[in-house]
CHARMM internal coordinates of N, CA and C (Angstrom, degrees):
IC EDIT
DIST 1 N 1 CA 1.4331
DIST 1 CA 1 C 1.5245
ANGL 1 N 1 CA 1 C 110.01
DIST 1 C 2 N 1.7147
ANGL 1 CA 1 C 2 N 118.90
DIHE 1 N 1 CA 1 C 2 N 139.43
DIST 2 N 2 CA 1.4666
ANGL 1 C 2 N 2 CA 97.53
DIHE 1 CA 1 C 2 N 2 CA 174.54
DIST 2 CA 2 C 1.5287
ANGL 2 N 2 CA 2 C 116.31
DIHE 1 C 2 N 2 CA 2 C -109.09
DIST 2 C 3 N 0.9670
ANGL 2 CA 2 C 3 N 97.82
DIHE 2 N 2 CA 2 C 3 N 152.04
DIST 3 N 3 CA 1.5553
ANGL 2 C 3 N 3 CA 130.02
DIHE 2 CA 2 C 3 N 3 CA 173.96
DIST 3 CA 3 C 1.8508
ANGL 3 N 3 CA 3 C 123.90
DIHE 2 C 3 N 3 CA 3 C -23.05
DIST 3 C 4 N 1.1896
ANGL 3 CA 3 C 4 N 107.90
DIHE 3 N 3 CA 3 C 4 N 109.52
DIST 4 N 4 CA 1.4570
ANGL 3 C 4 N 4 CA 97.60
DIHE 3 CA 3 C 4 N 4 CA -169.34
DIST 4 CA 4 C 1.5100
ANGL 4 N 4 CA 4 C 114.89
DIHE 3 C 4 N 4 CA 4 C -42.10
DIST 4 C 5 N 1.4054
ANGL 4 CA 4 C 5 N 136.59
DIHE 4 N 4 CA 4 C 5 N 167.78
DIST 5 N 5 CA 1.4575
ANGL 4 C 5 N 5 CA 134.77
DIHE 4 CA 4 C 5 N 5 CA 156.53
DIST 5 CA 5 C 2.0349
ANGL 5 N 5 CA 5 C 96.65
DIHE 4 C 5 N 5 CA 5 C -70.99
DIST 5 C 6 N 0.9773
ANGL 5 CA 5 C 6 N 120.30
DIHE 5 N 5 CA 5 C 6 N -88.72
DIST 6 N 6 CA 1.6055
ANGL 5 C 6 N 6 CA 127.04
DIHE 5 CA 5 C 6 N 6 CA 168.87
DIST 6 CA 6 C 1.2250
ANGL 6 N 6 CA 6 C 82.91
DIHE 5 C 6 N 6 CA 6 C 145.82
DIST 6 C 7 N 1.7030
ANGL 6 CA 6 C 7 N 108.13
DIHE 6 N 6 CA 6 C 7 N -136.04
DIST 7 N 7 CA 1.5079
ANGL 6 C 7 N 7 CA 130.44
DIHE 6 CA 6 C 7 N 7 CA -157.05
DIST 7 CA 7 C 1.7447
ANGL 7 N 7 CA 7 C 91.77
DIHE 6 C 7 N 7 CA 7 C -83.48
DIST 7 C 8 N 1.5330
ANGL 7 CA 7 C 8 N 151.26
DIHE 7 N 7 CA 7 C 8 N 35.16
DIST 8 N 8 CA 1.0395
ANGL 7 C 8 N 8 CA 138.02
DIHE 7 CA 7 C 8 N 8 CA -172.41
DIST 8 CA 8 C 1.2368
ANGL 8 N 8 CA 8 C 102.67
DIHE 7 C 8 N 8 CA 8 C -101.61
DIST 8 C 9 N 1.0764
ANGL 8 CA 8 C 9 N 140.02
DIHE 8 N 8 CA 8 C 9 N 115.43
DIST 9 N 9 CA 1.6629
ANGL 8 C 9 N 9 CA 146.67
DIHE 8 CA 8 C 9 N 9 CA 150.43
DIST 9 CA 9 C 1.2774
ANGL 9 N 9 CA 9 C 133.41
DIHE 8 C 9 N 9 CA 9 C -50.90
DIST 9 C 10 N 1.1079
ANGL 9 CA 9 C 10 N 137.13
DIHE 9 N 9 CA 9 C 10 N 157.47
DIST 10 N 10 CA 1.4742
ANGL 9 C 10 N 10 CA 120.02
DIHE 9 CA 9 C 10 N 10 CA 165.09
DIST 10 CA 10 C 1.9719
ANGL 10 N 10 CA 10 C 90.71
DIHE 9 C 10 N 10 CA 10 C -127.98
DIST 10 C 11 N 1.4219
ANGL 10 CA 10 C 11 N 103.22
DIHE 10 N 10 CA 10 C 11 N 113.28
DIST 11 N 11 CA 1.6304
ANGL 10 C 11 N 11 CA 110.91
DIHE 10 CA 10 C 11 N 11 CA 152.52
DIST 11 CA 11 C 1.3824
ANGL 11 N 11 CA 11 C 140.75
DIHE 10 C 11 N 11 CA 11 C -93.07
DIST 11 C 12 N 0.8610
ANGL 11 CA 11 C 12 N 110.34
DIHE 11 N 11 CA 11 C 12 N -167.92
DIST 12 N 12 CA 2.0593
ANGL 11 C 12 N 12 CA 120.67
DIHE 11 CA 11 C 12 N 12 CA -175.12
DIST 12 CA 12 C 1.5080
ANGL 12 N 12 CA 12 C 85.22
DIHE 11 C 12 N 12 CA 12 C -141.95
DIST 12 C 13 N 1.5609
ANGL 12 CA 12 C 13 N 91.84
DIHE 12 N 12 CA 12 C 13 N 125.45
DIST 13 N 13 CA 2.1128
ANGL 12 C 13 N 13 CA 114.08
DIHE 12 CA 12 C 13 N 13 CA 141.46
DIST 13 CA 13 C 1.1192
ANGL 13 N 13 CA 13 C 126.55
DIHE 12 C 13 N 13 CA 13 C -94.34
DIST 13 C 14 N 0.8607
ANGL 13 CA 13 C 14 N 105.18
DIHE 13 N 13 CA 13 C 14 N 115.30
DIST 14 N 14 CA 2.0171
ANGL 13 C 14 N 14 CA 100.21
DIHE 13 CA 13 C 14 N 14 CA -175.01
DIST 14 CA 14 C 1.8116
ANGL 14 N 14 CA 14 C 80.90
DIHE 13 C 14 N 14 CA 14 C -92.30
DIST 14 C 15 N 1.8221
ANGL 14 CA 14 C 15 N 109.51
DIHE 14 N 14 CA 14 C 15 N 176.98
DIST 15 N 15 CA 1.1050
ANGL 14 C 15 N 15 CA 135.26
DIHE 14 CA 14 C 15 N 15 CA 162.40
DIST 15 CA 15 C 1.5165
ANGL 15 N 15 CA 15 C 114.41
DIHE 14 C 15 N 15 CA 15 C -78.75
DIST 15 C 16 N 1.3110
ANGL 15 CA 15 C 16 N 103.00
DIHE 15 N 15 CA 15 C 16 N 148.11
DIST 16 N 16 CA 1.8912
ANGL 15 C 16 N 16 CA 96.40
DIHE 15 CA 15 C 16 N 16 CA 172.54
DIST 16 CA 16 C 1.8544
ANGL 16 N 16 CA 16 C 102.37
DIHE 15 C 16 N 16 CA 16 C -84.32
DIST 16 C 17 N 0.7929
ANGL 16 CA 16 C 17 N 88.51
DIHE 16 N 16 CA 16 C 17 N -13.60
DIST 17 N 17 CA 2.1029
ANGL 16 C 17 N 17 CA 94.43
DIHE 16 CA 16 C 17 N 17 CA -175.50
DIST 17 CA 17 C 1.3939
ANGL 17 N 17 CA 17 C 116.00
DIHE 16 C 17 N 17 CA 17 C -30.14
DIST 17 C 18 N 1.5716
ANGL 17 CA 17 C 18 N 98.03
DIHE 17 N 17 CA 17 C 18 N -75.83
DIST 18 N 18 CA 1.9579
ANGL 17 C 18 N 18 CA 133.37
DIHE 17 CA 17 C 18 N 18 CA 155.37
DIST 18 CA 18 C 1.3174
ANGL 18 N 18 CA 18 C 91.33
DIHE 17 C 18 N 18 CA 18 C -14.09
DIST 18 C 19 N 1.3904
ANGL 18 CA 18 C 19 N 151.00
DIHE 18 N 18 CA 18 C 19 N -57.99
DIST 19 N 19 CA 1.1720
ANGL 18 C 19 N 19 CA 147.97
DIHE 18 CA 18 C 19 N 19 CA -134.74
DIST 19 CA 19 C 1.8180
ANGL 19 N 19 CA 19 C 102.44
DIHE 18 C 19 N 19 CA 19 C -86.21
DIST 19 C 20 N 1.3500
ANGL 19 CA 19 C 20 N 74.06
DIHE 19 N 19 CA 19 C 20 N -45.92
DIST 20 N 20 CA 1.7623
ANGL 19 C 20 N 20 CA 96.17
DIHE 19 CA 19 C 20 N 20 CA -158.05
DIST 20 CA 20 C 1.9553
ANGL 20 N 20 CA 20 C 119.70
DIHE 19 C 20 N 20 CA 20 C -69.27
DIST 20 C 21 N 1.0247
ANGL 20 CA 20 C 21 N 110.21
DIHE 20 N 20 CA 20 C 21 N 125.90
DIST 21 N 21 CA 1.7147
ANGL 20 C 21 N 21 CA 108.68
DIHE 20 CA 20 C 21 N 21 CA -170.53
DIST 21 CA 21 C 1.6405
ANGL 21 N 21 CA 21 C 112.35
DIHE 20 C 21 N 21 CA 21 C -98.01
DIST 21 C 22 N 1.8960
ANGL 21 CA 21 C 22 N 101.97
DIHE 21 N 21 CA 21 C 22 N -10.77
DIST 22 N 22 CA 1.0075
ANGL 21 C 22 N 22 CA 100.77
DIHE 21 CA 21 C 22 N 22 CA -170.25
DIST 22 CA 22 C 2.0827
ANGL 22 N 22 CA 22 C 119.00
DIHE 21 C 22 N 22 CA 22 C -67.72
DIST 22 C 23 N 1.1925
ANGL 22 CA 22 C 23 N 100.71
DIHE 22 N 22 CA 22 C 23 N 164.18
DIST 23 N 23 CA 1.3897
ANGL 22 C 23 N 23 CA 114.37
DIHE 22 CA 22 C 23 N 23 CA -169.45
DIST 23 CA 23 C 1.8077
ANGL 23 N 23 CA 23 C 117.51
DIHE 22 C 23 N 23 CA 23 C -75.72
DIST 23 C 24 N 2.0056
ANGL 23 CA 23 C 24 N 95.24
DIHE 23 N 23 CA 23 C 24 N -21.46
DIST 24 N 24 CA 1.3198
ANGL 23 C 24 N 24 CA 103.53
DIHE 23 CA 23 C 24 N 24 CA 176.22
DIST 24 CA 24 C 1.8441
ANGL 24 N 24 CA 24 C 136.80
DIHE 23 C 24 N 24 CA 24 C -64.94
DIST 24 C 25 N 1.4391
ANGL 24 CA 24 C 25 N 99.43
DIHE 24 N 24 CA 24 C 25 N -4.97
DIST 25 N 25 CA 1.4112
ANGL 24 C 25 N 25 CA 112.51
DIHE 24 CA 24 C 25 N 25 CA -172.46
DIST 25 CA 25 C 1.7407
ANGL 25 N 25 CA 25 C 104.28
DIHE 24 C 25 N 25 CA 25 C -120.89
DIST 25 C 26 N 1.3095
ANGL 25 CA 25 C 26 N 80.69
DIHE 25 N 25 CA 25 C 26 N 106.48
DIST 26 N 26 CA 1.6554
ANGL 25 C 26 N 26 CA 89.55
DIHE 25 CA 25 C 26 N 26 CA 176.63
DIST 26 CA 26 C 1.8244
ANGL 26 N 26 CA 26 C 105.92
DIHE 25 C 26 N 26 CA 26 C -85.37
DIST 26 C 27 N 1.5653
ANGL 26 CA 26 C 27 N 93.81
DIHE 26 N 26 CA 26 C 27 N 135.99
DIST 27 N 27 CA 1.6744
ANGL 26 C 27 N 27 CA 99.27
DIHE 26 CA 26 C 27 N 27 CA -171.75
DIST 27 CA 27 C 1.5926
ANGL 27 N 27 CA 27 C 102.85
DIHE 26 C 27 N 27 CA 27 C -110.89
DIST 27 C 28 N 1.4034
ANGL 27 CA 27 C 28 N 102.10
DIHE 27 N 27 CA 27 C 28 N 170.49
DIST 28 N 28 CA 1.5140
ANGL 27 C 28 N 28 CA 83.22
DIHE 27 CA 27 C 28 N 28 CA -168.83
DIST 28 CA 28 C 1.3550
ANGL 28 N 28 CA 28 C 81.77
DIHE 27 C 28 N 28 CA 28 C -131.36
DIST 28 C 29 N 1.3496
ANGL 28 CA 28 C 29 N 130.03
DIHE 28 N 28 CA 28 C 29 N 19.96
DIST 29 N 29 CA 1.5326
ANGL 28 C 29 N 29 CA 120.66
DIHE 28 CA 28 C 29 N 29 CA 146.59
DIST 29 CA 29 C 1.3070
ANGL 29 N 29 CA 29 C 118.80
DIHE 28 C 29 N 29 CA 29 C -163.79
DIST 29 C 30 N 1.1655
ANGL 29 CA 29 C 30 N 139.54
DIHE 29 N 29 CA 29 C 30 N -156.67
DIST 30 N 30 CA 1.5067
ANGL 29 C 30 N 30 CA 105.77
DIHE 29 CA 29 C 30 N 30 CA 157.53
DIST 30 CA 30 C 1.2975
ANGL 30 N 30 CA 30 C 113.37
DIHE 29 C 30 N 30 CA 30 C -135.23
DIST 30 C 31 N 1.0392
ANGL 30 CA 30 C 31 N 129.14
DIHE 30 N 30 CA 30 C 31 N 147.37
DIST 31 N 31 CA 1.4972
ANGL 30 C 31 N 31 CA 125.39
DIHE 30 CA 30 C 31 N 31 CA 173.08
DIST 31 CA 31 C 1.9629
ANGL 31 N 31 CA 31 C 113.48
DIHE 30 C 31 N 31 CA 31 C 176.23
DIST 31 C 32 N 0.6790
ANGL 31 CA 31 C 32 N 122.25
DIHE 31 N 31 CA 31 C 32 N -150.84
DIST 32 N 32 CA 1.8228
ANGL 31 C 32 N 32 CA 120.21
DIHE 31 CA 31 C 32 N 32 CA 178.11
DIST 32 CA 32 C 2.0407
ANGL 32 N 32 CA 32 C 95.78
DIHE 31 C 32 N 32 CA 32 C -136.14
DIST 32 C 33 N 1.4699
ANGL 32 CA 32 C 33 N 91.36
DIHE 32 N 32 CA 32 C 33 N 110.88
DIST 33 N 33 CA 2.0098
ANGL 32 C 33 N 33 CA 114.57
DIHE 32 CA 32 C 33 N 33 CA 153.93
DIST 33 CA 33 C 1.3681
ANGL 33 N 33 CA 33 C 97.89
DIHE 32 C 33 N 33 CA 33 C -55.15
DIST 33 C 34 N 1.0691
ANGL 33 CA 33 C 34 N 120.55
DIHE 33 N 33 CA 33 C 34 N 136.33
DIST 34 N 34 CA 1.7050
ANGL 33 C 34 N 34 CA 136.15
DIHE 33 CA 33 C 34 N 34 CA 175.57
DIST 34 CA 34 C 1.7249
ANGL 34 N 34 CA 34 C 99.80
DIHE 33 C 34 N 34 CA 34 C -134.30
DIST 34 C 35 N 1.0544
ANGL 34 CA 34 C 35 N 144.01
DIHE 34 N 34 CA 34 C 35 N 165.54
DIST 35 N 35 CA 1.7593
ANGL 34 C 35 N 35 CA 163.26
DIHE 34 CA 34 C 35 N 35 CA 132.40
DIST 35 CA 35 C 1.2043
ANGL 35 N 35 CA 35 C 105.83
DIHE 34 C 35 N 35 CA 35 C -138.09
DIST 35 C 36 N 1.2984
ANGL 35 CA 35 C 36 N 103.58
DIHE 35 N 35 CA 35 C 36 N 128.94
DIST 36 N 36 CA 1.9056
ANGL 35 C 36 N 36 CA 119.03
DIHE 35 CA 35 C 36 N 36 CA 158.38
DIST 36 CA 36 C 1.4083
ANGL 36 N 36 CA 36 C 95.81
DIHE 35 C 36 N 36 CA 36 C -78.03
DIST 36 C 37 N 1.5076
ANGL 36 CA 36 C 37 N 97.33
DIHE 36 N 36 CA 36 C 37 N 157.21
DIST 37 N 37 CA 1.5026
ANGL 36 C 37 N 37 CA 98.07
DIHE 36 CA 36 C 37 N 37 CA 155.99
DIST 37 CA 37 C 1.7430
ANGL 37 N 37 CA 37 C 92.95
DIHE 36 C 37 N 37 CA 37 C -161.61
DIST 37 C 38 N 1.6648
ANGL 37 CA 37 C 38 N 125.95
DIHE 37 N 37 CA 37 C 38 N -156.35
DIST 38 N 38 CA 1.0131
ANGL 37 C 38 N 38 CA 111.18
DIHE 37 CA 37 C 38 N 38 CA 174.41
DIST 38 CA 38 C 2.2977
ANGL 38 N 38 CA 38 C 92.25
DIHE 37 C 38 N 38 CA 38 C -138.16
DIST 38 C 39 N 1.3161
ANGL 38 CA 38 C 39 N 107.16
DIHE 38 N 38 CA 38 C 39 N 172.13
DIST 39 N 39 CA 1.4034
ANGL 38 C 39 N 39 CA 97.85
DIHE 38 CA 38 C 39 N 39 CA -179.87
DIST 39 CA 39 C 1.5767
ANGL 39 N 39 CA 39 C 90.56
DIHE 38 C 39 N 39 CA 39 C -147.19
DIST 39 C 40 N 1.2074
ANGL 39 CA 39 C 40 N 113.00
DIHE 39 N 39 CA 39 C 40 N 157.21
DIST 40 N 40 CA 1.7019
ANGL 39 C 40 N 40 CA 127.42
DIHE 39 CA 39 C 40 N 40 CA 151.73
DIST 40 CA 40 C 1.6546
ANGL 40 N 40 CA 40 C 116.71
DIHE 39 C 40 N 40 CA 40 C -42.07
DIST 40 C 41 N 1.1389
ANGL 40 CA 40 C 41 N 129.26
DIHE 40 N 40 CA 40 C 41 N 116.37
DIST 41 N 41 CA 1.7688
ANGL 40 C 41 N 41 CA 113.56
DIHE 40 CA 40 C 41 N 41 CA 168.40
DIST 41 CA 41 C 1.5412
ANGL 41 N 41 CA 41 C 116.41
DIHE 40 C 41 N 41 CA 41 C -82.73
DIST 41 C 42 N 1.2850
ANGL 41 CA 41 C 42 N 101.84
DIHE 41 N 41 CA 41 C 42 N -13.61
DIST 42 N 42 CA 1.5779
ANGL 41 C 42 N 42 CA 111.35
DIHE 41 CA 41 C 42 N 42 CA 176.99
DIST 42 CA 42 C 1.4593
ANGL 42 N 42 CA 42 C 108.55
DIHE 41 C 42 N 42 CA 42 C -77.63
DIST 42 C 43 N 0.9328
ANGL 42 CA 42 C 43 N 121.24
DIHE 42 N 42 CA 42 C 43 N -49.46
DIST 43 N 43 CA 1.6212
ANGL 42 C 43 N 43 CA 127.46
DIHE 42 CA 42 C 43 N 43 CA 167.68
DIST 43 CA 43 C 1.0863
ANGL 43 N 43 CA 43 C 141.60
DIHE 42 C 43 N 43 CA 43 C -39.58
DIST 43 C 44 N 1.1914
ANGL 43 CA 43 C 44 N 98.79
DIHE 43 N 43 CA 43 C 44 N -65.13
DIST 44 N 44 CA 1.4477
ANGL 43 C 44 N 44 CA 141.02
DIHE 43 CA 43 C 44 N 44 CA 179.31
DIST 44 CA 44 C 1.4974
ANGL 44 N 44 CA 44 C 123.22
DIHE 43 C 44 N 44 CA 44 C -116.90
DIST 44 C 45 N 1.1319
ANGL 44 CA 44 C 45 N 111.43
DIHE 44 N 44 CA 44 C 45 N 67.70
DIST 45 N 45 CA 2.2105
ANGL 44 C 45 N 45 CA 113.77
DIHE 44 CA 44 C 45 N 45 CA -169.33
DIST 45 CA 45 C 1.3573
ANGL 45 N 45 CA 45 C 79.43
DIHE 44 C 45 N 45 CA 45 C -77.19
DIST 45 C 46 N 1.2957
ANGL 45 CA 45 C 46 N 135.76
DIHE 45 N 45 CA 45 C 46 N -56.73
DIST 46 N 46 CA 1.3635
ANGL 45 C 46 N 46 CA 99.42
DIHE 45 CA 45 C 46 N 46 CA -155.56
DIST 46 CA 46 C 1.7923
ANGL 46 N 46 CA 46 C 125.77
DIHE 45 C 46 N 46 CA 46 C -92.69
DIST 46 C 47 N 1.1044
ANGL 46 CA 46 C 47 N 117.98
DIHE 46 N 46 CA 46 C 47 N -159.58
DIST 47 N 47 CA 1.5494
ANGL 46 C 47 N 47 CA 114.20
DIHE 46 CA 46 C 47 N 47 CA -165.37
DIST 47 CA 47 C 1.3903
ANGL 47 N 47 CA 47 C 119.04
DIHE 46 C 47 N 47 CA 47 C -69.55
DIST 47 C 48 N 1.3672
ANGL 47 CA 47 C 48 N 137.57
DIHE 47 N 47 CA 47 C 48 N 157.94
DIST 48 N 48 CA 1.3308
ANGL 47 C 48 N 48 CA 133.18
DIHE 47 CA 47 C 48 N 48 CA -146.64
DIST 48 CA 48 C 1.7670
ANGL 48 N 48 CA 48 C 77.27
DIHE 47 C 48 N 48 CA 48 C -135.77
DIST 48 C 49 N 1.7514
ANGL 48 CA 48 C 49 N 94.30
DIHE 48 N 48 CA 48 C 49 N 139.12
DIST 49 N 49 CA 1.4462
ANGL 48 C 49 N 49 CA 100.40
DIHE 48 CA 48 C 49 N 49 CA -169.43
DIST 49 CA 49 C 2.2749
ANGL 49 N 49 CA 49 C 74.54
DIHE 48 C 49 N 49 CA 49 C -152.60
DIST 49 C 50 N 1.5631
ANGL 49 CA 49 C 50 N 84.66
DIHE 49 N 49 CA 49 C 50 N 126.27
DIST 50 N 50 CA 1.5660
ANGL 49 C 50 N 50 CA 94.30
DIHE 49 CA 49 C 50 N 50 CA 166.68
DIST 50 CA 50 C 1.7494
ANGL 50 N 50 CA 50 C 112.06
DIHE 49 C 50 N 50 CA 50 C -147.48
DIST 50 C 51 N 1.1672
ANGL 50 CA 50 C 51 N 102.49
DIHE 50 N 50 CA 50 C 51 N 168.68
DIST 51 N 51 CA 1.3778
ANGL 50 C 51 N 51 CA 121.03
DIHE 50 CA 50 C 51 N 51 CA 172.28
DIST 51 CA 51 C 1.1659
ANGL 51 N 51 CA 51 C 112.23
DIHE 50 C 51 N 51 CA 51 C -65.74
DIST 51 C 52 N 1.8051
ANGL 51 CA 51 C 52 N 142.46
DIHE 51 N 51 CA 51 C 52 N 115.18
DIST 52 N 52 CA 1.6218
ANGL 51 C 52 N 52 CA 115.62
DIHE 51 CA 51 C 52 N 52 CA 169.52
DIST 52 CA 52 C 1.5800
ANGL 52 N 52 CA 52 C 96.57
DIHE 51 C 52 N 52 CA 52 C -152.38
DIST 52 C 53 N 1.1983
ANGL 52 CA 52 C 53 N 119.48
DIHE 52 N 52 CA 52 C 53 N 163.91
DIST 53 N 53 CA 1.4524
ANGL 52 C 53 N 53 CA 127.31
DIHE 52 CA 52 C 53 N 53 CA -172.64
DIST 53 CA 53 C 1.5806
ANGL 53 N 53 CA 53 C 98.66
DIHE 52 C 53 N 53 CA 53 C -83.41
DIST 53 C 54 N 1.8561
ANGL 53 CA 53 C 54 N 89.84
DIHE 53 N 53 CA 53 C 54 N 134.45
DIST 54 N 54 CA 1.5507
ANGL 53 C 54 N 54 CA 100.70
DIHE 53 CA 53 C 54 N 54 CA -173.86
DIST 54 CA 54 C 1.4579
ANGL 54 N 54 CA 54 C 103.24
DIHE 53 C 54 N 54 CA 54 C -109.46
DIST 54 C 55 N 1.4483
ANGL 54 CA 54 C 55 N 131.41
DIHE 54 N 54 CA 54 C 55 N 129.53
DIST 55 N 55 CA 1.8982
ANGL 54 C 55 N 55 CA 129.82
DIHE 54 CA 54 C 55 N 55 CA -161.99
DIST 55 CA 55 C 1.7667
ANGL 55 N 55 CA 55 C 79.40
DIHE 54 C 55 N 55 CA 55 C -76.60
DIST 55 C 56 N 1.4638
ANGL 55 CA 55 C 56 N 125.30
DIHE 55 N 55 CA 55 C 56 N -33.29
DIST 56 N 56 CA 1.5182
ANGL 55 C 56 N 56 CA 100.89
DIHE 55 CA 55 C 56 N 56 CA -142.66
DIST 56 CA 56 C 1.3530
ANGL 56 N 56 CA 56 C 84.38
DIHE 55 C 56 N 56 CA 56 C -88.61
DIST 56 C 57 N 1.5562
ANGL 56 CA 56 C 57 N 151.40
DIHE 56 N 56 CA 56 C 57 N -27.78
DIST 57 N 57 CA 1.5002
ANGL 56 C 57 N 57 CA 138.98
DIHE 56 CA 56 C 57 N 57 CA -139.20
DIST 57 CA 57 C 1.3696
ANGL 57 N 57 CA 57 C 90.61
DIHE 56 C 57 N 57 CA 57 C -109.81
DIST 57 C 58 N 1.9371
ANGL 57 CA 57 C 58 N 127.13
DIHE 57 N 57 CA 57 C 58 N -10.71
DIST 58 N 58 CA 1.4239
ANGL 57 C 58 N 58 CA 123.64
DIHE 57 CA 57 C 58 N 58 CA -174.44
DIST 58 CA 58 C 1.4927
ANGL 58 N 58 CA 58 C 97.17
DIHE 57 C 58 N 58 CA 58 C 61.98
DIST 58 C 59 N 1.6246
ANGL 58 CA 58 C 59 N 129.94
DIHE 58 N 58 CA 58 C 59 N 33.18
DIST 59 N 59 CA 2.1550
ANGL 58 C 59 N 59 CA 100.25
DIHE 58 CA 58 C 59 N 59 CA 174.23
DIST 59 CA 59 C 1.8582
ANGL 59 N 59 CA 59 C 68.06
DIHE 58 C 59 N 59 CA 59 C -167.00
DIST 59 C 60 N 1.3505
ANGL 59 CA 59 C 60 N 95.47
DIHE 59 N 59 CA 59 C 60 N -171.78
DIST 60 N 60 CA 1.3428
ANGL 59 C 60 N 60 CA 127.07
DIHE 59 CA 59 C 60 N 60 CA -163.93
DIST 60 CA 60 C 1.7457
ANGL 60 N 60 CA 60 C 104.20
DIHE 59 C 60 N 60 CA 60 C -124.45
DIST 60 C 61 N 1.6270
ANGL 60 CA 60 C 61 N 91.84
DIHE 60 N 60 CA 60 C 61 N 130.02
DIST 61 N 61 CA 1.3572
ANGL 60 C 61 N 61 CA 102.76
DIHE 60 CA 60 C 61 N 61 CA -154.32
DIST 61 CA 61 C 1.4008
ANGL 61 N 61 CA 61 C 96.70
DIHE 60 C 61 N 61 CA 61 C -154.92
DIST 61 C 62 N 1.2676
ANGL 61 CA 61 C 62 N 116.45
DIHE 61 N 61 CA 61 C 62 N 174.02
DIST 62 N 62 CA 1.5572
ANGL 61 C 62 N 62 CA 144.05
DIHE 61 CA 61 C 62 N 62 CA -143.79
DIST 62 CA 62 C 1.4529
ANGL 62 N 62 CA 62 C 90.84
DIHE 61 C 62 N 62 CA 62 C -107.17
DIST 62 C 63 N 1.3551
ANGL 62 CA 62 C 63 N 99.25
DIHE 62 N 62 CA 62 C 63 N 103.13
DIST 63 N 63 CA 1.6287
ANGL 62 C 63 N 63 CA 113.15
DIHE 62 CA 62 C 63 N 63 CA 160.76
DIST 63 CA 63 C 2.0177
ANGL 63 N 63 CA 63 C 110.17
DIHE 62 C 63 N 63 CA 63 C -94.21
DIST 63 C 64 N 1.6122
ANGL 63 CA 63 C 64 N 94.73
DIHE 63 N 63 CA 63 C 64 N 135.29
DIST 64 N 64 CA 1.4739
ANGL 63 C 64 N 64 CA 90.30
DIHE 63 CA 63 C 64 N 64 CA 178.14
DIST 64 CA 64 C 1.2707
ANGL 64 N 64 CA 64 C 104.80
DIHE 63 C 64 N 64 CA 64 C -132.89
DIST 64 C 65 N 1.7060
ANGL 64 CA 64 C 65 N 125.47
DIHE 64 N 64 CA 64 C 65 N 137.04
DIST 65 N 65 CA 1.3547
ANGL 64 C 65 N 65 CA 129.01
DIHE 64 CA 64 C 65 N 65 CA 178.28
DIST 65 CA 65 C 1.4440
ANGL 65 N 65 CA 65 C 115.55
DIHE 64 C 65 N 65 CA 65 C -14.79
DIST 65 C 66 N 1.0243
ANGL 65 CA 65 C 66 N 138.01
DIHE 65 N 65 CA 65 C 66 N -173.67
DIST 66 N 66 CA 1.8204
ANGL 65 C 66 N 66 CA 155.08
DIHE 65 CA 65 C 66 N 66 CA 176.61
DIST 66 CA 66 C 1.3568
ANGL 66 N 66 CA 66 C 104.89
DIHE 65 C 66 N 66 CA 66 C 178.30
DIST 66 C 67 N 1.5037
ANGL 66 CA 66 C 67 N 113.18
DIHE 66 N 66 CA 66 C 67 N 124.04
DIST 67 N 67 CA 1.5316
ANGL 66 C 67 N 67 CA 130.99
DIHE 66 CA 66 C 67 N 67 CA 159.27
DIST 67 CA 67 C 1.7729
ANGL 67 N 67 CA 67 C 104.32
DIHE 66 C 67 N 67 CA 67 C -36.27
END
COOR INIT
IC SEED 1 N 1 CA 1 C
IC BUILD
């Protein structure tokens, strides 16, 4: 028989970029950076916000969970 997963999730990071209207971030295309990944819910209940390279903003930027 196999093995439960347990409390492991699988999420989505969107980019904070998408958000942003300002004029200061030059994009070099447009569209929304996404990564799955998965996290602990026991650990970590609340939202998972990391650093990761965005193709569309060309720099490294603040990914934050998404439903």
């Amino acid at each position: 028989m196999g093995k439960n997963k347990g409390s492991r999730i699988t999420i989505t990071l969107e980019c904070e970029c998408k958000n942003k209207t300002e004029n200061r971030i030059q994009k070099r295309k447009n569209g929304i950076s996404r990564y799955t990944t998965s996290k602990n819910r026991r650990n970590t209940p609340n939202r998972l916000e990391m650093k990761k390279f965005c193709k569309y903003c060309n720099c490294h930027s603040n990914f934050k969970e998404i439903k």
